[in-house]
N, C-alpha and C positions, 0 to 999 in steps of 0.2 A: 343278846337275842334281838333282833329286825323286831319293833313295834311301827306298825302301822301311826302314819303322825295326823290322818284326817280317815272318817267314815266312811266307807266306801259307797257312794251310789246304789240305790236299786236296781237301778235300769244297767249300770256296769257289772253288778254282780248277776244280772238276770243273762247277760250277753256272755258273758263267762263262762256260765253252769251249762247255755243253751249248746256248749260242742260235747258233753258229758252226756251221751248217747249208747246202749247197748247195742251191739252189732249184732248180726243172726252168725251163729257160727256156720261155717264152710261146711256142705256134707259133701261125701263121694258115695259112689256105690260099689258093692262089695264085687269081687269078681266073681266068686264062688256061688254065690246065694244072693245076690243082686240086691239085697238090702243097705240102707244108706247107712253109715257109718261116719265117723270121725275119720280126717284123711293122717294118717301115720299112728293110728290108733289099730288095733285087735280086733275084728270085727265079735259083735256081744251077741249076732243073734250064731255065726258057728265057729266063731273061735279063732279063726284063720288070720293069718298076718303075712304081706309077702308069697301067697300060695304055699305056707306052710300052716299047720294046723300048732297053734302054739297055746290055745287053753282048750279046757276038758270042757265042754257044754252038760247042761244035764237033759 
């Protein structure tokens, strides 16, 4: 197993971590109900995927 053979810097480890960022995930809007959704996901507020209606809403 790879052991590290010196300390690694602060300031290396600081510049490293600084591209370990969370993204905004992508919305789209629904075609049916215009609400924004996940794109290639079921829409959650009616269900629809594809202009097909594929879950039961309550």
């Amino acid at each position: 197993m790879a052991v590290p053979k010196r300390k690694m810097s602060r300031s290396n480890t600081r510049t490293r971590r600084s591209q370990w960022k969370a993204s905004r995930p992508s919305l789209t809007t629904c075609p049916r109900c215009r609400d924004t959704k996940l794109p290639h996901q079921a829409c959650p507020t009616c269900g629809t995927y594809n202009n097909r209606q594929v879950v039961t809403t309550a």
